[in-house]
C-alpha positions in Angstrom: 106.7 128.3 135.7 104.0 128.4 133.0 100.8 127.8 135.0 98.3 127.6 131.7 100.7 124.6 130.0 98.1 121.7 130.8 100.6 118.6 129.7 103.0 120.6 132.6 103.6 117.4 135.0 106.9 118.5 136.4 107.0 122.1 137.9 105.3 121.5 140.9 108.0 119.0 142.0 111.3 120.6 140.6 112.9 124.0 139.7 111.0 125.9 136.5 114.5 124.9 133.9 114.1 120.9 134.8 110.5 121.3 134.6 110.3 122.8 131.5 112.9 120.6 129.9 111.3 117.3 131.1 108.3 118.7 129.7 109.4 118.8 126.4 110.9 115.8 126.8 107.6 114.5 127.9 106.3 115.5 124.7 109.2 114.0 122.3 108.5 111.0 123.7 104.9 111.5 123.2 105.3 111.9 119.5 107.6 109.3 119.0 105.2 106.9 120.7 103.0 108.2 117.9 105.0 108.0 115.2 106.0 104.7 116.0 102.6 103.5 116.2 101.7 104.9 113.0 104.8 103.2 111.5 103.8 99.8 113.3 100.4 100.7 111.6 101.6 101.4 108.3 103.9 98.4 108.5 100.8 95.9 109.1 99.1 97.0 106.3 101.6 97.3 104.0 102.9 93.3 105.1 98.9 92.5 104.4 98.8 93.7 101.1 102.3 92.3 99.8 100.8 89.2 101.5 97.4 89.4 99.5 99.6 90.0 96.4 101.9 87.3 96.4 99.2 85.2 97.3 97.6 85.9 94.1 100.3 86.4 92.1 100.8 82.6 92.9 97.4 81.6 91.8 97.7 83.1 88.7 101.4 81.1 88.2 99.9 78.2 89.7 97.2 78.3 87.1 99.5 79.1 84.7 101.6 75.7 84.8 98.6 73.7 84.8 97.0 75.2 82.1 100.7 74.6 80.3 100.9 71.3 81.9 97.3 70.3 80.8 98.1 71.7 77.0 101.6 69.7 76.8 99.7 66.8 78.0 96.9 67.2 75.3 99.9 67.6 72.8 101.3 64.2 74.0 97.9 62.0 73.5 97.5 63.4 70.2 100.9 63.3 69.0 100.8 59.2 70.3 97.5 58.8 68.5 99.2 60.0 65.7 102.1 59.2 64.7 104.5 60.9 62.3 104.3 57.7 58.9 107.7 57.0 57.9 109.4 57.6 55.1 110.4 55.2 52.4 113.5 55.3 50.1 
């Protein structure tokens, strides 16, 4: 049994092989409690920023249409204040 390994948890209670493979398995875990918390992590931000995207990517549509919608309406007054004179044959 490795006396100096400090994350050793197991070798006091069973034989040096078990020990030494629950230890590592002890420390896969470890690192996939890490990794997944970095994922988790990474997720959160990512979801904020496609959030904060969309977000303004509808703003800018939104603003969009009403600055169309506002033109065609201008076009409409002024086409009905002036009307197109009719032709005579």
């Amino acid at each position: 049994i490795n006396e100096n390994n400090s994350i050793d948890h197991y070798s006091h209670v069973v034989c040096g092989t078990c020990a030494a493979s629950l230890n590592k398995l002890d420390a896969a875990f470890r690192t996939f409690q890490q990794t997944q918390n970095n994922l988790r992590l990474k997720f959160r931000k990512t979801t904020h920023i496609i959030h904060y995207q969309l977000e303004k990517q509808i703003q800018k549509s939104m603003k969009e249409n009403q600055q169309e919608q506002l033109v065609e309406t201008k076009q409409q007054i002024q086409e009905e204040k002036n009307p197109i004179p009719k032709r005579h044959q």
